[in-house]
C-alpha positions as CSV (number, residue, x, y, z in Angstrom):
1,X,70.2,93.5,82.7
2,X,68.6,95.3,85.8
3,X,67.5,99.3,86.1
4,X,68.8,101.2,88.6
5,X,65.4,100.6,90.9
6,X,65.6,96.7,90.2
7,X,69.3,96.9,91.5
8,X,68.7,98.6,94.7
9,X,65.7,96.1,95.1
10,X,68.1,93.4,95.4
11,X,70.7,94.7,97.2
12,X,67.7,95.0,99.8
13,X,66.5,91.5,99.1
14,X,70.2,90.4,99.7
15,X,70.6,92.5,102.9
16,X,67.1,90.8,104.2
17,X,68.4,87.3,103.4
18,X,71.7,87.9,105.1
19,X,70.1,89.0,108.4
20,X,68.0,86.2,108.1
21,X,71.1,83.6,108.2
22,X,70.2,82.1,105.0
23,X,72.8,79.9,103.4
24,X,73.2,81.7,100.1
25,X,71.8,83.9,97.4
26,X,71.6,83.2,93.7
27,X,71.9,86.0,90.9
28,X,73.4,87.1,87.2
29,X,74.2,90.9,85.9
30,X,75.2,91.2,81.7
31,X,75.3,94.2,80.2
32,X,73.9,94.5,76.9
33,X,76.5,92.9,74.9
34,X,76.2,89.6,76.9
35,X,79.4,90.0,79.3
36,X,79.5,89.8,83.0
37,X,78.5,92.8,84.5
38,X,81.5,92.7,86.8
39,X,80.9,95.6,88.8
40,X,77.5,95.4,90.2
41,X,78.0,91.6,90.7
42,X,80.8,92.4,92.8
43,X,78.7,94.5,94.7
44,X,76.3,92.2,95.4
45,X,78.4,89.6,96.2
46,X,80.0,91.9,98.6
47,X,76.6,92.9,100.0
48,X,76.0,89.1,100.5
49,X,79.1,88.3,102.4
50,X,79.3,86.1,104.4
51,X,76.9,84.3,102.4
52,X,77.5,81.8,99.2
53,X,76.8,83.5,96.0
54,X,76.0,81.4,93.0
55,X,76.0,83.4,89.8
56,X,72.6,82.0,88.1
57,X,71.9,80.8,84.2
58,X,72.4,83.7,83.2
59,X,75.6,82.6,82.4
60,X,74.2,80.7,79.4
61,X,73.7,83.6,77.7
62,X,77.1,85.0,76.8
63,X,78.7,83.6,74.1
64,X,82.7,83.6,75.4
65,X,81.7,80.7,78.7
66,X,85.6,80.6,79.2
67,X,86.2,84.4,79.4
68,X,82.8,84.7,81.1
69,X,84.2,82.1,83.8
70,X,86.8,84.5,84.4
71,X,84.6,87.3,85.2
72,X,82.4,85.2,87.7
73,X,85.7,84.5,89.5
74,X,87.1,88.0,89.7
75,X,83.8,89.1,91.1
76,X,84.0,87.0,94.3
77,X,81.0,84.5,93.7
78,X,81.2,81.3,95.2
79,X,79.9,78.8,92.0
80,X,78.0,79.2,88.8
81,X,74.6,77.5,87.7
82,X,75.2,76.9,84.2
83,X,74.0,74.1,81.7
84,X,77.0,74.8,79.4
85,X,74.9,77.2,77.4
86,X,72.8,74.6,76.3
87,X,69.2,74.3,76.5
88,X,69.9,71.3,79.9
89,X,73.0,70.2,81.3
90,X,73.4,66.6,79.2
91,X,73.3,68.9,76.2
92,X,75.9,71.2,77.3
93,X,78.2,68.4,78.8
94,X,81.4,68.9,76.8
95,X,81.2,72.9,78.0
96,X,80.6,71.7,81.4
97,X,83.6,69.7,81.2
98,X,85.5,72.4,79.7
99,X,84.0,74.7,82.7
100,X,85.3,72.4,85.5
101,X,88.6,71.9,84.8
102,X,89.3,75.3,84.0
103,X,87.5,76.9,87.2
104,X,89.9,74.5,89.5
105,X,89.8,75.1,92.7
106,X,88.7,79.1,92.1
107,X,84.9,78.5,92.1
108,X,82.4,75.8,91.8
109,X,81.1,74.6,88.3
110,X,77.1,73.5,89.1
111,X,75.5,71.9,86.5
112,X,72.0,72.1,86.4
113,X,68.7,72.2,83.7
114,X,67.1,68.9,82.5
115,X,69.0,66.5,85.2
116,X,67.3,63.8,86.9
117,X,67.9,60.3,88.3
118,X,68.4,58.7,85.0
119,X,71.2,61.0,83.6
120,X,72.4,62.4,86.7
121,X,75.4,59.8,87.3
122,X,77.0,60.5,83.7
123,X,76.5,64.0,83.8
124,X,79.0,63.4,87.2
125,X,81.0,61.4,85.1
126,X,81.5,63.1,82.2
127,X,81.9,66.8,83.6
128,X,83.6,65.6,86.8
129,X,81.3,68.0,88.6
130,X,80.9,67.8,92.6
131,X,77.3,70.0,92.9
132,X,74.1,69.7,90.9
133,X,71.1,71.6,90.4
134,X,68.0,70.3,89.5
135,X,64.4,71.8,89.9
136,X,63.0,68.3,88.7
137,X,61.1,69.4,85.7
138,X,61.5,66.9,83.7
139,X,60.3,64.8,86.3
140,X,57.5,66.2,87.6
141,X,54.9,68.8,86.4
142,X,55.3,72.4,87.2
143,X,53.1,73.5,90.1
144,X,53.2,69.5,90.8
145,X,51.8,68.6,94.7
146,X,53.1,65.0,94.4
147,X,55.8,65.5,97.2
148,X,56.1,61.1,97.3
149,X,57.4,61.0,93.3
150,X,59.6,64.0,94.1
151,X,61.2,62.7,97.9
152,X,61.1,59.3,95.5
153,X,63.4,61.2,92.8
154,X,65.7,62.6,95.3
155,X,66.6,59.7,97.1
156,X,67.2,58.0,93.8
157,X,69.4,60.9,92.3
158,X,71.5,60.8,95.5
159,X,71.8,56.9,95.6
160,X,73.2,57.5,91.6
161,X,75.5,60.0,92.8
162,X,76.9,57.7,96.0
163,X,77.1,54.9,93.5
164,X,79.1,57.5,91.2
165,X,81.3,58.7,93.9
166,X,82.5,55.3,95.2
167,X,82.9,54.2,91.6
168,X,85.7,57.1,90.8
């Protein structure tokens, strides 16, 4: 939930990232009862076109993920970050699941919270996913300057995805 001053703030933060070329912007309105706020997400995703919007966590705090889904949708967004409402992605799995196959081809389910290379292929598997989010925090130390373990983790999450991929 966002004041009037914090929306115009990022409806200028949005208009400075689009003239910069940026790929995309990430973001999430409720309203006080936990539900999309469907208006003023549309008009940032509309301020951000031609940009990518994903609609951020904040997802994982309404209740209703499957009527919630719908709202993301109508309001133009491109995907939604979203660990299924659970506290990481491997927890919310079944949601996730539920998530994909109901968003089809209308917008992009990203899992993401508590994934790294250890549980990143069956979180593909069993959510049936195609983008992933992780911030590596359960890998490495916040505020962490050991930029070898975290290349190291990369390459070995995206080997575990390639391995997934050919394997389906």
């Amino acid at each position: 939930m966002y004041t009037d001053r914090e929306f115009a703030a990022m409806l200028r933060s949005i208009a400075t990232v689009r003239d910069l070329a940026l790929d995309g912007v990430a973001f999430g309105i409720l309203r006080e009862d936990s539900t999309v706020d469907i208006e003023r997400t549309r008009e940032l995703v509309d301020a951000a076109r031609p940009l990518e919007v994903t609609f951020h966590r904040a997802f994982d705090h309404i209740p209703d993920t499957l009527r919630a889904l719908e709202d993301v949708v109508e309001t133009g967004a491109t995907r939604i970050l979203t660990s299924g409402g659970a506290a990481g992605a491997p927890e919310g799995a079944a949601t996730l699941r539920k998530l994909v196959a109901a968003a089809a081809d209308r917008i992009i389910i990203m899992p993401g919270a508590g994934l790294h290379s250890a549980n990143i292929a069956k979180i593909a598997a069993d959510t049936r996913a195609k983008e992933f989010h992780s911030g590596l925090g359960t890998v490495l130390p916040y505020g962490s300057t050991n930029l070898a373990k975290f290349e190291s983790e990369i390459h070995t999450m995206k080997r575990c995805l390639n391995t997934y991929s050919l394997a389906s």
